[in-house]
N, C-alpha and C positions, 0 to 999 in steps of 0.2 A: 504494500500500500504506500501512497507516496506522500499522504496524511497533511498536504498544506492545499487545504480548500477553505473558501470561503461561502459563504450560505447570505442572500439578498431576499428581501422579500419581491415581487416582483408581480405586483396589483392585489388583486385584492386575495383571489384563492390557489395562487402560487408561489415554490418556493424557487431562485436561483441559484444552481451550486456551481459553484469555478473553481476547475483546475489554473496550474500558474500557465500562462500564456505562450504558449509552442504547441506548433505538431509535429505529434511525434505516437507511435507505437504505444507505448507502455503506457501513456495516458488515454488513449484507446483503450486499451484492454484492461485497464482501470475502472474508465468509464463504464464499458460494458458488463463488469461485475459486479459494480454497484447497483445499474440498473435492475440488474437479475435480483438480487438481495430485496431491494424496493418492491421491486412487480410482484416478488413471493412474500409479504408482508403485510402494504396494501392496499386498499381499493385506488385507485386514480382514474382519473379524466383522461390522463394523458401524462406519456415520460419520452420525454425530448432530447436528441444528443447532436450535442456543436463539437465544436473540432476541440475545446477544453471545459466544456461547458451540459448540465443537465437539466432538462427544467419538470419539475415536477409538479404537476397540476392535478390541484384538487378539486372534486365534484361538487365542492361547498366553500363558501367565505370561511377566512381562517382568523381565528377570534383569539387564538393560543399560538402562536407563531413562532414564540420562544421554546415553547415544549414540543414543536413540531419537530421543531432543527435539532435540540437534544436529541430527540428520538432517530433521527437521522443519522447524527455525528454516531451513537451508537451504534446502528446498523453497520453505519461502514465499518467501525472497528470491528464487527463481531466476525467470528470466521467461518459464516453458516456460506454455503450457497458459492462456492468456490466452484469457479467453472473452467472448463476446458473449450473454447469456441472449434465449431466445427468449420472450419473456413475452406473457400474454393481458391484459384489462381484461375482467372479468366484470363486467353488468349483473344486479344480484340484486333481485328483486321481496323486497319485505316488506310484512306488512299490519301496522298498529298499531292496530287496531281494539281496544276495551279489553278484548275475548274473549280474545286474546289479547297483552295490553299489563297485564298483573297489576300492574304495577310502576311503570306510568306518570305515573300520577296521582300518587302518591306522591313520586315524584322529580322530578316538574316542580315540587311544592308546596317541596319541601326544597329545588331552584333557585330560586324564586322566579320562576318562568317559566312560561309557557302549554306547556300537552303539545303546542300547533302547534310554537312554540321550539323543542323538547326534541327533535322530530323533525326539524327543518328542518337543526337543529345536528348530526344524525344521517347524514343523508341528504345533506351536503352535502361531505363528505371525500370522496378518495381513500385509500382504504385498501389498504395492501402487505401481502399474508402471508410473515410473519417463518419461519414453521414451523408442522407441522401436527401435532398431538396434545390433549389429554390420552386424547381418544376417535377411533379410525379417523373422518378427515375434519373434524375439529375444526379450523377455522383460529385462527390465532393471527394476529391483525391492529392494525398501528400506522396511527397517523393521526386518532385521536379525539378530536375540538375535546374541550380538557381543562374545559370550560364547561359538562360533563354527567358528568364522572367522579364517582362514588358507591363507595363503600365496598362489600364482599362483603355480602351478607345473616349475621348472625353465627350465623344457624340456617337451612343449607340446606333447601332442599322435596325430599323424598323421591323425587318425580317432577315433572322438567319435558319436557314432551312434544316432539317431534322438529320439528326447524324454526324452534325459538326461538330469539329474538334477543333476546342479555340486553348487561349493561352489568357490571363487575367491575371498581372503582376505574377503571385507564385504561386500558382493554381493553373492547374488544366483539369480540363472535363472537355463533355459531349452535351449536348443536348438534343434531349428524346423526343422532343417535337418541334416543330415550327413556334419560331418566338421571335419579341423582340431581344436582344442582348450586346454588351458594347464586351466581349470577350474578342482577341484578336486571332481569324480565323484562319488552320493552316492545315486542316485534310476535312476528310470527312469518313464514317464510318457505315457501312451499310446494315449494320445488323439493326434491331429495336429492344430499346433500354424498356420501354415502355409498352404492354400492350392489357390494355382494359379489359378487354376480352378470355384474359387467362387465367386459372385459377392464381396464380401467383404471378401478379401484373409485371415487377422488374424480377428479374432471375436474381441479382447481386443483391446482398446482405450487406450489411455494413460489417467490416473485418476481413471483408474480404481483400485478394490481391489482384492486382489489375496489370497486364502487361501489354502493350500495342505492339502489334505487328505490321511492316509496312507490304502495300499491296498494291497492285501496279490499276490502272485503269478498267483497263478489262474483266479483271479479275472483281473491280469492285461490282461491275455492273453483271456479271455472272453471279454472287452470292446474293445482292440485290433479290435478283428472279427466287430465286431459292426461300431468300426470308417472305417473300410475297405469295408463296407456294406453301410457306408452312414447311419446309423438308429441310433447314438448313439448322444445322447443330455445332454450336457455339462453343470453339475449342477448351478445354481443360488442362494446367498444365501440372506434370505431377510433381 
């Protein structure tokens, strides 16, 4: 346990709890054992996880606030509910073809690096999903060589289309649908983070690992058909 959190109130029938400010692994896997301890203890509305941060939301105004977070602070000391996460390593196809790499060019020049670089730098982490939002299936992933970390666009694009792979200071992700977003966009991925229709809408959990794979044109628009057919399965790395 790594025992330096802080606890906020945070309106009227929740509480905020903050780890110290990094991502990072072990504060994940922190996180996610506390939650477990919580969920099996009790009732809530809802238990929320940020990149160092939990929020736990109660079904009712909290009129005892003080006795809440004692009860809390305890929980996490106690040593019930010690887990082992069962995690996957997802193999993600991306193309960075400049069809869809709008942003490439540009951000290789401002590194001072070849767009090969830019992707190799890309493609060459392990990435953890810290948590999933701001859009159903949006991962939120650490681990980004800080060698290609770039600024938000100061005027997002009104539409970026579903599957993009952008860059956002020190952050990269995808996004699972059609949105507006000011991330700076340099492939695209053909598979679907999201589908409403499944029993289990995003495959990825949070804990999980994520690795990008680079994949030529063709190749994206042949898997494309595949995800649109229902028949294409979403590599595993062991």
């Amino acid at each position: 346990m790594l025992n330096q959190l802080t606890y906020k109130p945070y309106g009227n029938s929740a509480i905020l709890i903050e780890w110290k400010p990094e991502i990072s692994e072990e504060i994940l896997l922190d996180i996610l054992s506390y939650k477990t301890k919580i969920k099996g203890k009790l009732e809530l509305q809802d238990v929320i996880i940020g990149y160092n941060s939990l929020l736990i939301v109660y079904p009712f105004q909290l009129k005892d606030y003080l006795s809440k977070v004692e009860f809390l602070k305890e929980l996490y000391s106690s040593s019930e509910y010690h887990i082992k996460l069962e995690r996957n390593h997802w193999n993600i196809p991306v193309c960075y073809d400049e069809q869809f790499g709008l942003d490439l060019r540009a951000l290789s020049k401002d590194k001072k690096m070849s767009v090969e670089e830019v992707i190799k730098l890309h493609t060459t982490p392990t990435y953890m999903v810290h948590f999933i939002g701001f859009l159903p299936g949006f991962l939120y992933l650490g681990g980004m060589d800080a060698k290609i970390t770039t600024p938000r666009k100061a005027t997002p694009r009104l539409q970026v289309p579903k599957g993009a792979v952008g860059i956002g200071g020190s952050q990269t992700g995808i996004y699972p649908n059609e949105s507006a977003g000011g991330w700076n966009l340099i492939g695209n991925s053909p598979i679907s983070f999201f589908d409403i229709d499944k029993t289990k809408p995003c495959f990825v959990n949070i804990g999980d690992k994520i690795s990008f794979k680079q994949i030529s044109l063709e190749e994206h628009s042949y898997i494309n058909e595949q995800v649109f057919k229902g028949i294409y399965q979403i590599e595993k790395k062991i």
